[in-house]
C-alpha positions in Angstrom: 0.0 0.0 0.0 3.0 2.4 0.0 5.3 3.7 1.9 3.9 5.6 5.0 6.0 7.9 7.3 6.4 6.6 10.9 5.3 9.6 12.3 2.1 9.7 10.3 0.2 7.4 12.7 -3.2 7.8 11.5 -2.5 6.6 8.2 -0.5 3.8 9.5 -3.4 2.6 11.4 -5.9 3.2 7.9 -3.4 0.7 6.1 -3.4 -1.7 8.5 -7.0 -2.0 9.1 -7.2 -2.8 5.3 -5.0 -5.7 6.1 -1.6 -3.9 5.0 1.6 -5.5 6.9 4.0 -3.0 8.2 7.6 -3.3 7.4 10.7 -1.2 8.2 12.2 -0.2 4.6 15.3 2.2 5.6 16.7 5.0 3.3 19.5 6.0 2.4 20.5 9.3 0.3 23.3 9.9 -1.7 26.1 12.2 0.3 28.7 14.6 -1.7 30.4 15.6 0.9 31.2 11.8 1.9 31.1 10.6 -1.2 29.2 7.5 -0.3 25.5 6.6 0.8 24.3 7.9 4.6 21.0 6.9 6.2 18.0 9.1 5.5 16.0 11.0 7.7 12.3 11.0 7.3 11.3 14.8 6.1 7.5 13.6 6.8 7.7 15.6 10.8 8.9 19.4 10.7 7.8 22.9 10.2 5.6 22.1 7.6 3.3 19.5 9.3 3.0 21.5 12.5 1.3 24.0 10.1 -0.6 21.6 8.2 -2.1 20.0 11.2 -3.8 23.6 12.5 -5.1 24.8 9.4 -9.1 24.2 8.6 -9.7 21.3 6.4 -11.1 23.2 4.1 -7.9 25.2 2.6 -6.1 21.7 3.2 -8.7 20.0 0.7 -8.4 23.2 -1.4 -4.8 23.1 -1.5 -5.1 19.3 -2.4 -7.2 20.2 -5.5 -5.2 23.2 -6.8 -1.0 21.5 -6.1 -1.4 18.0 -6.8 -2.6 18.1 -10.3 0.6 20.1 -11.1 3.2 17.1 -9.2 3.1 14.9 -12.2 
């Protein structure tokens, strides 16, 4: 069912009460300055969700309809 964010619990528990199985997949990112591959950090918990999480569903449905279209 894709990949889900740790910190995003509530879809975690959607997924799994459609009979998804959970398991760890880590990432990795490509570093320049050490020239080899580091461990990932998950960008799903920062400023942006703290924001996201007060505003009324309303803009966040209305911001759904008018960005995703354009993330092809």
């Amino acid at each position: 069912m894709g990949r889900t964010s740790l910190w995003n619990e509530g879809l975690r528990r959607f997924k799994l009460s459609l009979g998804a199985l959970e398991e760890r997949i880590p990432v990795f990112c490509w570093s320049r300055r050490h020239g080899q591959f580091v461990p990932g950090h998950d960008r799903a918990e920062g400023w942006h969700t703290v924001i996201f999480r007060h505003l009324p569903l309303q803009l966040l449905r209305w911001a759904g309809q008018v960005l995703y279209p354009h993330m092809d």
